[in-house]
N, C-alpha and C positions, 0 to 999 in steps of 0.2 A: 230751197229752204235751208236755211242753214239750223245746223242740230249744233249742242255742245255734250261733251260728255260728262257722265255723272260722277266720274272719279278724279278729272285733272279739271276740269273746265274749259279745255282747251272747243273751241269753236272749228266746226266740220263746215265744208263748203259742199265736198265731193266725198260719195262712198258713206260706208254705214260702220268702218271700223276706225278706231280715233288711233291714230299714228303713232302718239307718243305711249299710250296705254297699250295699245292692241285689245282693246276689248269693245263689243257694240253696243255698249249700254250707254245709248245716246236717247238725247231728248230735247225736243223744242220747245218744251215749258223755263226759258231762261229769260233773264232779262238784263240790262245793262251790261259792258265790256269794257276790259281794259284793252290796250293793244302794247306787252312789253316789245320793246328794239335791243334791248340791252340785256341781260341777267344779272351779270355780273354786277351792273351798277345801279339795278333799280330796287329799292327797297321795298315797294309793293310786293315782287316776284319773291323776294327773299320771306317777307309776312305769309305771300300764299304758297310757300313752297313749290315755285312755279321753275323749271329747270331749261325750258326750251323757248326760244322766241316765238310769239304770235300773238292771235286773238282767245284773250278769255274771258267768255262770261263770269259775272260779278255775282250774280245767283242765280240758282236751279232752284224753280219751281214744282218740280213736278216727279 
């Protein structure tokens, strides 16, 4: 099951602490995802203040 977390959005595959936050306030009430490749040149990443490459959920439901 993959969880995302409640503070960066970033999406967990493995383990219960999110990487880029270090914190375990995850949850699996999320839904839709972007996947940034880039930072630097994506301007989604830039609107969600998103600083590290991966998958992030689009909303936390829960």
């Amino acid at each position: 099951m993959e969880l995302a977390c409640r503070k960066c959005n970033l999406i967990i595959s493995q383990g219960n602490t999110c990487p880029v936050c270090n914190v375990s306030n995850l949850t699996s009430k999320w839904s839709g995802y972007i996947a940034v490749l880039n930072v630097e040149k994506s301007d989604i990443a830039k609107r969600m203040e998103i600083k590290i490459n991966g998958a992030y959920a689009i909303s936390i439901n829960g």
